[in-house]
C-alpha positions as a Python dict, from the first residue, in 0.01 Angstrom:
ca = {
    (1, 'X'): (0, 0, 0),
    (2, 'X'): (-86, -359, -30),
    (3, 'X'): (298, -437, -106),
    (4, 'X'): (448, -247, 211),
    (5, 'X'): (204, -454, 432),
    (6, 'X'): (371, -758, 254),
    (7, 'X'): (761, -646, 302),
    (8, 'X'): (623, -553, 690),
    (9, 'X'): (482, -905, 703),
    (10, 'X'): (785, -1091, 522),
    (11, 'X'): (1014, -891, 762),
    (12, 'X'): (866, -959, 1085),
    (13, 'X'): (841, -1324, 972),
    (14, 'X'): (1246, -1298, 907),
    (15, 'X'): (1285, -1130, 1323),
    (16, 'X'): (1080, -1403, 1450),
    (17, 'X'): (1311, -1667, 1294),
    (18, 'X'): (1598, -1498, 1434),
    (19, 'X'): (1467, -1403, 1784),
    (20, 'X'): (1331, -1771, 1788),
    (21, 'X'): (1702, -1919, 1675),
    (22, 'X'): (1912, -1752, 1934),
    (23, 'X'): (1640, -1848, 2209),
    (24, 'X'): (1682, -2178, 2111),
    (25, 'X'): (2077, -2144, 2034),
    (26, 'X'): (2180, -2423, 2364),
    (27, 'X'): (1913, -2655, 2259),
    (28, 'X'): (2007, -2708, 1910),
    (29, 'X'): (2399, -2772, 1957),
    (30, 'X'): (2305, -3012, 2248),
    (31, 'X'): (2093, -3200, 2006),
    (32, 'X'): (2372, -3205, 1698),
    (33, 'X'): (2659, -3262, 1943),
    (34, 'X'): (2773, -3591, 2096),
    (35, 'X'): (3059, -3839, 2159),
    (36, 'X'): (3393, -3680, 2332),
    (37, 'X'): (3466, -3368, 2162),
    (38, 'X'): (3117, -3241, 2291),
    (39, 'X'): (3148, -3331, 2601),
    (40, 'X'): (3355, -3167, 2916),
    (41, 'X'): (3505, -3297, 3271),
    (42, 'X'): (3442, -3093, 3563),
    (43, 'X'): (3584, -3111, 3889),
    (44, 'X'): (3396, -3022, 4246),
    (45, 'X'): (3524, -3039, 4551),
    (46, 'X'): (3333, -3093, 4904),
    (47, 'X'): (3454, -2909, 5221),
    (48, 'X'): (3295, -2961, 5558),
    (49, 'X'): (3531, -2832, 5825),
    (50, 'X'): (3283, -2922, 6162),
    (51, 'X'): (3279, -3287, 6023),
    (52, 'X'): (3645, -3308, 5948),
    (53, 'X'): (3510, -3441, 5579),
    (54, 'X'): (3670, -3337, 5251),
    (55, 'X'): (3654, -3474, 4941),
    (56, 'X'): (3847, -3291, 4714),
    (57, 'X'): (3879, -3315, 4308),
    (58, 'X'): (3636, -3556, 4258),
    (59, 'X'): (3670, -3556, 3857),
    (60, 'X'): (3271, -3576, 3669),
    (61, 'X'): (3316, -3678, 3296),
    (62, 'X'): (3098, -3634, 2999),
    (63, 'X'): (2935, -3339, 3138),
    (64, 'X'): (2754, -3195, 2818),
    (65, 'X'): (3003, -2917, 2663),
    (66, 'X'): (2693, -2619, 2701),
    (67, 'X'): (2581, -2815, 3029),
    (68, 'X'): (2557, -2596, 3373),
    (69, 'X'): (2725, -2641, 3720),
    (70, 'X'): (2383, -2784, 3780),
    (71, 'X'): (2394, -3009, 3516),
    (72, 'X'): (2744, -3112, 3664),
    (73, 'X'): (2644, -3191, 3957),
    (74, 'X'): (2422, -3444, 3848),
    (75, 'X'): (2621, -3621, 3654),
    (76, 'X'): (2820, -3610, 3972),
    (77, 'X'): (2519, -3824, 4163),
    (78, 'X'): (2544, -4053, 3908),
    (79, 'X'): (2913, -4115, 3875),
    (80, 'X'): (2951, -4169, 4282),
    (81, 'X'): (2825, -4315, 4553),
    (82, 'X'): (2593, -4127, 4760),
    (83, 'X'): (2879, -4092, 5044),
    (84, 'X'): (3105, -3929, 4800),
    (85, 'X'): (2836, -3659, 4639),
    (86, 'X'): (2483, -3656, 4657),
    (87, 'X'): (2264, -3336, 4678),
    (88, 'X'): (1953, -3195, 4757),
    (89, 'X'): (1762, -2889, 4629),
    (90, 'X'): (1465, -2663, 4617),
    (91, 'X'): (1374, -2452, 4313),
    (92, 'X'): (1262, -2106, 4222),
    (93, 'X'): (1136, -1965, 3934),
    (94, 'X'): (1300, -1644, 3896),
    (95, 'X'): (1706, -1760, 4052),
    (96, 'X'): (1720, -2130, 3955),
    (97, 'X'): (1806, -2433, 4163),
    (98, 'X'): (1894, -2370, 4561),
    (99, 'X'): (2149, -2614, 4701),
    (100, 'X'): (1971, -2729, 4988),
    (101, 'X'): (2238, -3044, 5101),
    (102, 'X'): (2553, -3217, 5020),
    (103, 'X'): (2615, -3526, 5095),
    (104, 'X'): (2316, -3548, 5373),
    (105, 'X'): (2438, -3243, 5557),
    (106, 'X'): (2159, -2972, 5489),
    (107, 'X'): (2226, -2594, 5541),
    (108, 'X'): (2078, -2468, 5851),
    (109, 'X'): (2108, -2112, 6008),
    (110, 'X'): (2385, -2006, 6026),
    (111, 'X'): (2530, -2274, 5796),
    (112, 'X'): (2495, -2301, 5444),
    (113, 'X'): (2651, -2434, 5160),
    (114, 'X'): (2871, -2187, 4957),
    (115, 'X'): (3111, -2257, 4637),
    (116, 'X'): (3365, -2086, 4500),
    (117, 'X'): (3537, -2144, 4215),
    (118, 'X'): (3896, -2262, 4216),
    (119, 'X'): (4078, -1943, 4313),
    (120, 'X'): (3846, -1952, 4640),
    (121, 'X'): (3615, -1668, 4494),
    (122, 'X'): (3234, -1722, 4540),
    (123, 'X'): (3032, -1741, 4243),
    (124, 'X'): (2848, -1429, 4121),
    (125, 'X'): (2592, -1632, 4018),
    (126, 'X'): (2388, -1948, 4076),
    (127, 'X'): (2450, -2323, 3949),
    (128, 'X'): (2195, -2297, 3689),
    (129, 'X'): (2362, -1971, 3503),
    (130, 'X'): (2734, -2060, 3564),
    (131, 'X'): (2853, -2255, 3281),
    (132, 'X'): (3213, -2461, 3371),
    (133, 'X'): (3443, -2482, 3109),
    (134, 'X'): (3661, -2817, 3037),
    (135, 'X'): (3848, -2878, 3353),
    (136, 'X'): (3697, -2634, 3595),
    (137, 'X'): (3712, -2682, 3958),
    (138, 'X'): (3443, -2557, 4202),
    (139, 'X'): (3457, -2631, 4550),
    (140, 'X'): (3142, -2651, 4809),
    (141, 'X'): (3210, -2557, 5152),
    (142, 'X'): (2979, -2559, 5411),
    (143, 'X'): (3045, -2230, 5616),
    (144, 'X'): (2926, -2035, 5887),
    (145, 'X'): (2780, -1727, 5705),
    (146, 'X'): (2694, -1519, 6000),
    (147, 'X'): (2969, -1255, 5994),
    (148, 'X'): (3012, -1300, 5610),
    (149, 'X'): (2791, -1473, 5362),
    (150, 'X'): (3050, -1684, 5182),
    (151, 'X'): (3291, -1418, 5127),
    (152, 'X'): (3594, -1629, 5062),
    (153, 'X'): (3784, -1979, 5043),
    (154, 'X'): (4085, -2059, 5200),
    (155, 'X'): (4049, -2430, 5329),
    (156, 'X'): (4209, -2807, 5207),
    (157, 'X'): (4123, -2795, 4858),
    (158, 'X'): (4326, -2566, 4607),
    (159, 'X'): (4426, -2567, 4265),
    (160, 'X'): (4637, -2389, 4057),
    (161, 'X'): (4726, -2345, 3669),
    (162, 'X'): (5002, -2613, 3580),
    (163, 'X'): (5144, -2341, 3304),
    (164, 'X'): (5321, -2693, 3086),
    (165, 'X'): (5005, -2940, 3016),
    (166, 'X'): (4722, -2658, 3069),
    (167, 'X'): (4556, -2856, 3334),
    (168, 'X'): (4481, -2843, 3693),
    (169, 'X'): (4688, -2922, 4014),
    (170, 'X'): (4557, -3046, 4298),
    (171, 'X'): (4674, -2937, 4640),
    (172, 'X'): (4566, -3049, 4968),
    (173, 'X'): (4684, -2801, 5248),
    (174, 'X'): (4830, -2988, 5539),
    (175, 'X'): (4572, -2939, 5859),
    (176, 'X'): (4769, -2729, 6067),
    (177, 'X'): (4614, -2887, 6444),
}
């Protein structure tokens, strides 16, 4: 008897490791991982069609290779000026951080600040579960969402595969007036 209650006890030791290692999984390869191969470059683009403002591709290096959209963003704020990118948000427990403004222009009903990836497709999710791979593009665009809440992109900033070099094309749409 008194040896099962030791294998139970040396075995739920063992599953708390384990549960306690994957929770921790992002931590630990932040911590080991630095200099250029851990790093990634992210590219966000800002779209504000009532203002006549874009600022597309703005390119944010040494974004941390398991950092968020969140996370780029930041580095973002630091890399520019404030009139380039700056943001604003408000937080909540259970969905993350809640873009509030971009570049001084805050979301008000009906307007709000939607992004979409660079296909023009929202987001499923927020900016502190989507994680951007080297060279993503994500593009903010403040919208009216009364008819649809940010269904789709179709505005100045697009980008494409470039097949040859595996990066990212830029292309501005002409502004058809």
């Amino acid at each position: 008897m008194k040896s099962n209650y030791c294998i139970f006890c040396i075995l739920l030791i063992c599953l708390l490791g384990i549960v306690n290692a994957t929770d921790d999984f992002h931590q630990f390869n932040r911590r080991r991982c630095c200099g250029p191969s851990c790093t990634k470059n992210v590219y966000l683009s800002v779209v504000i069609p009532d203002r006549n403002r874009t600022e597309c591709g703005l390119r944010v290096e040494d974004v941390p290779l398991y950092g968020t959209l969140y996370e780029a963003m930041l580095f973002a704020e630091q890399q520019y000026p404030p009139s380039k990118f700056s943001f604003t948000t408000s937080f909540n427990e259970k969905y993350g951080h809640f873009i509030e403004s971009i570049v001084g222009v805050r979301g008000a009903n009906p307007f709000f600040w939607c992004v979409f990836d660079r296909r023009g497709v929202p987001l499923p999710v927020g900016v502190d579960f989507t994680y951007p791979y080297n060279h993503e593009a994500y593009i903010w665009s403040y919208q009216n969402t009364t008819d649809t809440h940010c269904a789709s992109y179709s505005g100045p900033c697009t980008w494409s595969d470039d097949d040859e070099k595996s990066t990212l094309k830029l292309t501005l749409k002409d502004n058809e007036e």
